[in-house]
Every structure is written in structure tokens, then in C-alpha cells.
VEXVOKE-640988 format. One record per residue (C-alpha): z, y negated, x negated; residue in one letter. Coordinates in steps of 0.1 Angstrom, whole numbers, plus 2048, in hexadecimal, padded with zeros to 3 digits. Example, Ala and Ser with C-alpha at 12.3 -4.5 7.8 and 13.67 -1.06 7.14 Angstrom:
<recs>
84E82D785a
84780B777s
</recs>
This chain:
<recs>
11F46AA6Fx
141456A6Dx
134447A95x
13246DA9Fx
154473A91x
165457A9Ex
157460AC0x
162482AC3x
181475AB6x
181459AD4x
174476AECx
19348FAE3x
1AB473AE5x
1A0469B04x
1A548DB15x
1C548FB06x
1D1476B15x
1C147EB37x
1D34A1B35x
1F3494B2Ax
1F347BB45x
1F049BB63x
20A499B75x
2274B7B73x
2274CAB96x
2464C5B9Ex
24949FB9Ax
22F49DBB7x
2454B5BCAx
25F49FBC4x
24947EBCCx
24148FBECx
26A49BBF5x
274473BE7x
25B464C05x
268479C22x
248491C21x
2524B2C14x
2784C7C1Ex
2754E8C13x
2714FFBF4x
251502BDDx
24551DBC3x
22A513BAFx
216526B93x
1FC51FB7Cx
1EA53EB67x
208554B6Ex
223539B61x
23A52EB7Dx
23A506B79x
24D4F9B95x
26750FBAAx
27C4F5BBDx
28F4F0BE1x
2944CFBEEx
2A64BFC0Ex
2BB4D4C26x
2B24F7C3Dx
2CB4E8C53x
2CE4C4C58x
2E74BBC70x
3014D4C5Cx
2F44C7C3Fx
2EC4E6C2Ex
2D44E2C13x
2B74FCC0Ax
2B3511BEEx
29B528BDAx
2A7545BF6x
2A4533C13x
28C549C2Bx
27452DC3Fx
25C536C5Ax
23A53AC4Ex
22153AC6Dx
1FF545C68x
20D54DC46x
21956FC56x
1EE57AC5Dx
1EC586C38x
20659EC41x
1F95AAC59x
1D45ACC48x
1E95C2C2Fx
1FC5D8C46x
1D55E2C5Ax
1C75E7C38x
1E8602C2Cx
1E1612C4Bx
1BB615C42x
1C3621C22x
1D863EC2Cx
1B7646C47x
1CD63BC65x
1AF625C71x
18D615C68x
1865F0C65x
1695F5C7Cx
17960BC98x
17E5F8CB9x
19C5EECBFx
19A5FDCE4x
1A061DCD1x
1C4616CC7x
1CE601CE5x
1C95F3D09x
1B25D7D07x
19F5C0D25x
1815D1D2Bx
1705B2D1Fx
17B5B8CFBx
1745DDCF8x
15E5DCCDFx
1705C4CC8x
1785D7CA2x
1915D4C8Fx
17D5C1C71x
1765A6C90x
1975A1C97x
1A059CC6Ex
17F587C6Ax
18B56FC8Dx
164574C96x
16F58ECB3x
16D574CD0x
19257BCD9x
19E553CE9x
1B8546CD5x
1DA546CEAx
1E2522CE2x
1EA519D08x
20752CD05x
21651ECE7x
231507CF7x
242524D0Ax
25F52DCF5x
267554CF3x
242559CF1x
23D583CEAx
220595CE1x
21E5A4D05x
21D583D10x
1FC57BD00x
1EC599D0Cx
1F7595D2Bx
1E5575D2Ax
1C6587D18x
1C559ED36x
1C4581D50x
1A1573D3Ex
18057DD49x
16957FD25x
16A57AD01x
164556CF0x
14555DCE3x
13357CCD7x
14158ACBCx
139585C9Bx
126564CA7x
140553C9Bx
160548C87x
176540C9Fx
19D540C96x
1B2556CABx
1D6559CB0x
1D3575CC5x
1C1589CB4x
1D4592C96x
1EC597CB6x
1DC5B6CC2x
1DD5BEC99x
1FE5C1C9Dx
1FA5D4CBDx
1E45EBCA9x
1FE5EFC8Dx
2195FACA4x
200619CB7x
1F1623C93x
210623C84x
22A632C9Fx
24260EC91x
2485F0CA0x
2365D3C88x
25A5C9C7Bx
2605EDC6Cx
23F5F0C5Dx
23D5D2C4Cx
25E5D5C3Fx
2595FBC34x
2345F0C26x
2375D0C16x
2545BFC19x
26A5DBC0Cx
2555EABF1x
2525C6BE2x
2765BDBE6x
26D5A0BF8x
296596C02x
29557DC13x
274583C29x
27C58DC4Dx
263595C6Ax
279585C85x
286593CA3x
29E583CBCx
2B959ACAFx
2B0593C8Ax
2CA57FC79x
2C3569C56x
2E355FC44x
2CC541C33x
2AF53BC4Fx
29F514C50x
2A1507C71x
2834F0C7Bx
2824CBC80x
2644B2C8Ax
25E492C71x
27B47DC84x
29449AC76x
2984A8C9Cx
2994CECA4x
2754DECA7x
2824FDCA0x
26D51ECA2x
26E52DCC4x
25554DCCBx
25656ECC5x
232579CC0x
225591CA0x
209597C8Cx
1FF572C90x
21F566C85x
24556EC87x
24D571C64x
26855BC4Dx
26355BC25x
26A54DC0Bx
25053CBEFx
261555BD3x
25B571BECx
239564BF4x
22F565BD2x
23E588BD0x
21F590BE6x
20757CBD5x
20D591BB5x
20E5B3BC9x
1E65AABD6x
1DB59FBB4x
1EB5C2BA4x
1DD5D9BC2x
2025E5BC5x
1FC5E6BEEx
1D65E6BF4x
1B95F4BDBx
1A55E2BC7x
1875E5BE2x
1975D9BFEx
1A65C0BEDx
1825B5BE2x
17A5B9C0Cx
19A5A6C13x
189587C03x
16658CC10x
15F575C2Dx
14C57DC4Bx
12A57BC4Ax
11B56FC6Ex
104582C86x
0EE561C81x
0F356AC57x
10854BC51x
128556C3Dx
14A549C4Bx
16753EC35x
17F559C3Dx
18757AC32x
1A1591C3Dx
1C2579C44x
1B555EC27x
19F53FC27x
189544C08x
17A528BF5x
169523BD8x
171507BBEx
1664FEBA1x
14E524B9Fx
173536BA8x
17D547BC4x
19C53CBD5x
1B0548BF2x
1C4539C0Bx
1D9531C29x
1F051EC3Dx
208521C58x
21A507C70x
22D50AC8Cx
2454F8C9Ex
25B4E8C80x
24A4FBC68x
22E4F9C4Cx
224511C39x
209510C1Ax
1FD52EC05x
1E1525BECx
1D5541BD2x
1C053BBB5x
1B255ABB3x
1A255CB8Fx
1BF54AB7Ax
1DE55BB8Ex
1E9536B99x
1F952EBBDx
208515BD2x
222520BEBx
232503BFEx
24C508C1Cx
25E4F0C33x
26F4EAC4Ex
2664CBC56x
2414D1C5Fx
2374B2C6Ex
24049BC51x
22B4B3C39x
20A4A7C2Fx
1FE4C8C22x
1DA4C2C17x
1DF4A2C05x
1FD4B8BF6x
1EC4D4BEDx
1CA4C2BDDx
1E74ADBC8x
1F74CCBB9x
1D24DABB4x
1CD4C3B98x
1EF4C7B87x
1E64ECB80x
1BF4F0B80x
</recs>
């Protein structure tokens, strides 16, 4: 009996320690700023707690003006949830179906015709990805379709495959704008970003101006800064606080009901039955039994990572303008263990 004892005793010890010697979160952030990796502005939660909410290094570096909680970066591909949200508001108040064709709101190649709306969400609609054209600065929507229009047939069959696709939360966007009667700017800011007092989030425009904006720099510190204008794939600046602002606003249902929310992290399922790993605007993934959800962004200068636990109300939201220098997934799996 006293053996027993002393090795439960040994055995609590031991995980005591263990857990006592996790790391905090935001000393890896910091570990990560101190060897040149990381410039930018973290939020991270664990079950509901905010444990690190920190901005490090500059938004501007040759005026030497340092970030803080409020600076509004570039977020990419960050910017597809929004528009995920935006198509499924619109379904909600019957403005569209997730399985109408997209041909019935807008001019498509004839090619893409029969292309739905869920497709397009899923990235299993065939739609080519536009990333030949993503060196041309001033890059607009039109632009891309232009450049749809000038192809001859899909990329595959659709819903053959997973295949991600810049363009087609593009037409989204396009899509948005004839449902809606709105340009994708002023619905996202009367549907989301205004309802949720999201501050410092801005879909940008050439004409929009951001008092506290991050301008973007490659891992040498040199000027990479972001230079197109599309939306629905992209085009938005945030902030982590503002980011989390949303998180909390999909967890609650505030913008979309608890079903859709439930289809929003539902991943495709394959004409060939294999299930993809994406739902509507989020990478799902399952760890540990749980269901998590996220995404990234990157662009330019820019990196952008939004992880959601979605059964312990935990995130990670990490920023910066200094993409290149950012290794996100060893970044991300480090934090993973601080708070799981």
C-alpha cells in the first residue's frame, strides 16, 4: 500500500511540474519578436480568458513608428470568412440559395454557368485560381474576370475536387454587390463590421484613409507593401482585437444562425465521397476528438493567422507586417501547447 502511495504521489508530482514548466504564450511571442521572426500584434485566448494581447516592432519602419493594440494590418485570405458571412446574411434574409448558380446573379463565361454558390464557398467549383496575375499592382475585381472571360473551361469538374481559388470568392463578392444593390465595402461595413464595432477594420479602397495602417516589409525590412485592389478574396485590414470581436460574434450566432453556422464548418464532401478539409471560408481540423477551425492569409508584406478552438472558446490571432520573416506554422503549433 505505502509503494501505491508513494507512486501516485511521484505520478502527481511529476505532472505538476510538467504543467508548471508550459511555457506562458506570450514569452514565445516574445522569443519569436527577440529573433527577428515576428513584427506585429497578437491576441491570444485560452477557454474564454484573454492570455496574451501584445504589439511588438514598428507599423512603419523607416519613420520609426511603433505598433500598437489598434494598429489595422492587412489580413489576406483572412478577409474569405467575411465574405462566407456576408453570402450567408444574404441567405438568411432569402436574398439567395447556397445552391443557386451563380449565372443567375451575374455574367459568367459560359464555361462556368453551372457553378453554385456552395461551389464557389467549398473552392470545389473548378473556377482557376488568378495567381498569374498577382504581381500587377492595382489588381481590381474586373480585372480577374476579365481574365476569367479570356479562358476556355473550368479546372476540373466541379465538385471533383478541392482546389483553392482566389477567384472565386471574387465573383462572391460580385454576387454580394447584385444581391445586395451595395458595393462589397458598404455591406460589410453595414453587416459586420458596424454591428460588431469592429473600429479599426477597414475594407480598403484606393480612397480609404487609415490614420494607424501597417505598411508591409519583406524579411530584409524593405517595402513589400500591399498593392491590389481585389474583394471578397481579400482587401480587408484588422486588427487581432477586432478579429476576435468576430470570432465571438460566430460562436454567439449574433450574425449567422445556429444552422448555418453548423454548415459553415461542414466540409465538402467529394463527388468521389472523399470529404475535403474546408468548409465555408475555414480549414477545419480535428485534434485531439475537437473540432477546430482555421485560416490564414499572406500577401505581399503581410501574414495573417486565425486559429479557432471551437469547443473551449480558445484562439490565436497573429498579424504582421513583416510576412516573410514569419514562420507561421512552427508559430502557431508552439502557442498550441501553451493553451491546450
Amino acid at each position: 500500500m505505502k509503494t501505491l502511495l508513494w507512486n501516485a504521489f511521484i505520478g502527481i508530482f511529476l505532472i505538476l511540474q510538467l504543467t508548471s514548466c508550459k511555457q506562458h504564450p506570450k514569452d514565445i511571442v516574445n522569443e519569436y519578436y527577440k529573433k527577428g521572426e515576428f513584427n506585429g500584434s497578437v491576441l491570444i485566448v485560452k477557454n474564454g480568458k484573454v492570455v496574451c494581447d501584445t504589439a511588438l516592432g514598428f507599423r512603419n519602419i523607416e519613420k520609426g513608428l511603433r505598433s500598437d493594440k489598434n494598429t489595422s494590418f492587412y489580413i489576406a485570405s483572412l478577409s474569405k470568412p467575411f465574405t462566407a458571412a456576408a453570402i450567408m446574411i444574404l441567405q438568411q434574409k432569402g436574398l439567395l440559395k447556397l445552391d443557386d448558380k451563380a449565372s443567375q446573379f451575374i455574367e459568367l463565361p459560359e464555361y462556368a454557368n453551372n457553378i453554385t454558390i456552395r461551389q464557389l464557398l467549398h473552392h470545389t467549383s473548378g473556377i482557376r485560381d488568378y495567381e498569374s496575375l498577382f504581381s500587377k499592382k492595382g489588381l481590381t475585381n474586373k480585372d480577374v474576370m476579365d481574365w476569367l472571360f479570356s479562358l476556355k473551361n473550368l479546372d476540373f469538374i466541379p465538385d471533383s475536387k478541392f482546389k483553392y481559388s482566389n477567384s472565386g470568392y471574387i465573383i462572391l463578392s460580385q454576387i454580394i454587390e447584385k444581391v445586395s444593390g451595395k458595393s462589397y465595402h458598404t455591406l460589410i461595413n453595414e453587416q459586420i463590421i458596424m454591428p460588431l464595432k469592429m473600429n479599426n477594420t477597414y475594407v480598403y479602397e484606393p480612397s480609404t484613409i487609415i490614420q494607424n495602417k501597417a505598411l508591409g516589409y519583406n524579411q530584409q525590412k524593405k517595402p513589400d507593401d500591399y498593392s491590389i485592389l481585389t474583394t471578397g478574396d481579400g482587401g480587408i485590414y484588422s486588427t487581432p482585437e477586432d478579429l476576435y470581436k468576430f470570432d465571438q460574434a460566430l460562436r454567439n450566432y449574433t450574425l449567422i444562425s445556429k444552422e448555418n453556422t453548423a454548415l459553415m464548418y461542414t466540409p465538402a464532401k467529394l463527388s468521389g465521397g472523399q470529404v475535403s478539409n474546408y468548409g465555408f471560408a475555414w480549414f477545419i481540423e480535428h485534434e485531439r476528438g475537437e473540432k477546430n477551425a482555421m485560416h490564414t492569409g499572406g500577401l505581399n508584406g503581410f501574414k495573417a493567422l486565425f486559429w479557432r478552438d471551437l469547443e473551449h472558446n480558445s484562439c490565436i490571432i497573429a498579424l504582421t507586417n513583416q510576412g516573410d520573416a514569419f514562420p507561421l506554422g512552427n508559430f502557431l503549433n508552439d502557442i498550441k501547447k501553451t493553451i491546450q
